[in-house]
C-alpha positions as CSV (number, residue, x, y, z in Angstrom):
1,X,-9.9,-42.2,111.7
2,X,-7.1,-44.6,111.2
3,X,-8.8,-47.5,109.1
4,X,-6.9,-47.7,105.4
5,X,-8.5,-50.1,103.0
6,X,-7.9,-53.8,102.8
7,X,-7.4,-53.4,106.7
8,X,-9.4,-56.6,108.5
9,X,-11.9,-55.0,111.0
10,X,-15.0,-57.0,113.4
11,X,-18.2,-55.2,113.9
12,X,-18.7,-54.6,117.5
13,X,-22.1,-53.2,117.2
14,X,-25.5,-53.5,115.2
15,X,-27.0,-56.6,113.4
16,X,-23.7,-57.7,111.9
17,X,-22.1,-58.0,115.4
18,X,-19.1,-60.4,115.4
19,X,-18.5,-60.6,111.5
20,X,-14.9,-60.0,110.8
21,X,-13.9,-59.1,107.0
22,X,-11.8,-56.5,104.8
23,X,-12.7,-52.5,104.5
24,X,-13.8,-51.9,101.1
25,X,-14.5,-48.3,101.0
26,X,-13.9,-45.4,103.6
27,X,-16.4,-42.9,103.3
28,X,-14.4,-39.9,105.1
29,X,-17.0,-37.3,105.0
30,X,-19.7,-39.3,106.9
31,X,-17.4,-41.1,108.7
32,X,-18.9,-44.8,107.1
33,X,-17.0,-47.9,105.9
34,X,-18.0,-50.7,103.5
35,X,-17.4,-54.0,105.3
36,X,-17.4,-57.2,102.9
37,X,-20.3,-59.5,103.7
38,X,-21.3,-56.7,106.9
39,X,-24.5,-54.7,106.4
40,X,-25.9,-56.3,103.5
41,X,-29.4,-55.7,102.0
42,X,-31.4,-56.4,99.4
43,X,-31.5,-54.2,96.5
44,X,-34.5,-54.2,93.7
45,X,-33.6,-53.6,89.9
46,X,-35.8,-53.5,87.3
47,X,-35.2,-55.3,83.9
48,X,-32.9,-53.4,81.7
49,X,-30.7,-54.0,78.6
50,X,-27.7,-53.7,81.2
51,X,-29.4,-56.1,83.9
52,X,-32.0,-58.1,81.7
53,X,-32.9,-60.9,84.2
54,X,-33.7,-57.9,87.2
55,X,-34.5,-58.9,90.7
56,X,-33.1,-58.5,93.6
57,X,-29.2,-58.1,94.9
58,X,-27.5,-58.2,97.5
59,X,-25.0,-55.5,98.4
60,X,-23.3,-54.4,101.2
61,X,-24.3,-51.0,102.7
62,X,-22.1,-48.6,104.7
63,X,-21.3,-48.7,108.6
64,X,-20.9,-46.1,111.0
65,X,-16.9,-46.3,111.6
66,X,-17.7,-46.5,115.4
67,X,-19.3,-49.8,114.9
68,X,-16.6,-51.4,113.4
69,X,-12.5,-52.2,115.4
70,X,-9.7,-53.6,113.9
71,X,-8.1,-56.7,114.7
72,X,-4.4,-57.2,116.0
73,X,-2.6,-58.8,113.9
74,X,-1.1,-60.8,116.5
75,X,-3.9,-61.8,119.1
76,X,-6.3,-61.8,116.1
77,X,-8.5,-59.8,118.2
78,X,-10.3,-56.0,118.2
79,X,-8.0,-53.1,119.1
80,X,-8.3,-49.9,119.2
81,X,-5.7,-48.4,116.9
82,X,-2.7,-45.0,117.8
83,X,-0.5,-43.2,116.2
84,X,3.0,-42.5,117.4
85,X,6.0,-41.2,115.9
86,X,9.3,-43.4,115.4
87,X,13.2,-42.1,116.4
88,X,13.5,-41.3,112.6
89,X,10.7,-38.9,112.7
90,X,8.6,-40.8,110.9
91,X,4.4,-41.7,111.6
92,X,3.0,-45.4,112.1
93,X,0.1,-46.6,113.0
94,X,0.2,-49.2,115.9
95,X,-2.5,-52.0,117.7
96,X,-2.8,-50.6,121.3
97,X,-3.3,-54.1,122.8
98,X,-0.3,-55.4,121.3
99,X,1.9,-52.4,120.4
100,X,2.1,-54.3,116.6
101,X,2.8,-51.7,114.1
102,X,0.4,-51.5,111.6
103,X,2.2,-49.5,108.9
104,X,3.9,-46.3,108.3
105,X,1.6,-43.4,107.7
106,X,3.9,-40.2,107.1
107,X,7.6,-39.9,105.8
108,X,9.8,-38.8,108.0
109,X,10.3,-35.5,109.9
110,X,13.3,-33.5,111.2
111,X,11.1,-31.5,113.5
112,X,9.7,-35.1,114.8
113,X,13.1,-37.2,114.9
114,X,14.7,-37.7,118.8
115,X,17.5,-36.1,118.7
């Protein structure tokens, strides 16, 4: 999975489909991201000294990372995102529409360099 946080992503799939916004959280283990304003629900709290209106809020819920693409940064539209190594050795992520890096990802390597 190549999705950092603060990375701008569109949902391609589910009830959300075509809402674009910021990663929040990355859930690694279940594969899930937190999209702002993408999967929200409605959540029911009882009165409390820590919330002593209650109701309801809203909160956004995690999506499967399969649902979700990140946009170019130069088309402005969903790509699927590579990895490649650079002459110095080094690893970056990169748009495969547009071949836009998307930021480094490793230091770099000798045993990775072109020699």
């Amino acid at each position: 999975m190549f999705l950092r946080i603060d990375d701008e992503v569109e949902v391609i799939a589910g009830a959300d489909k075509g809402h674009r916004g910021k990663v929040l959280r990355i859930d690694r283990q279940k594969n899930k991201v937190v999209v702002e304003g993408a999967g929200r629900v409605w959540k029911h709290v009882r009165r409390s000294q820590k919330n002593p209106q209650g109701g309801r809020l809203s909160k956004e819920m995690p999506i499967s990372v399969s649902n979700v693409m990140l946009v170019d940064p130069t088309s402005g539209k969903p790509t699927r995102v590579g990895m490649r190594f650079l002459d110095d050795g080094s690893k970056e992520r990169f748009a495969k529409k547009s071949g836009a890096s998307l930021g480094q990802i490793a230091p770099a390597r000798k045993q990775h360099a072109k020699k």
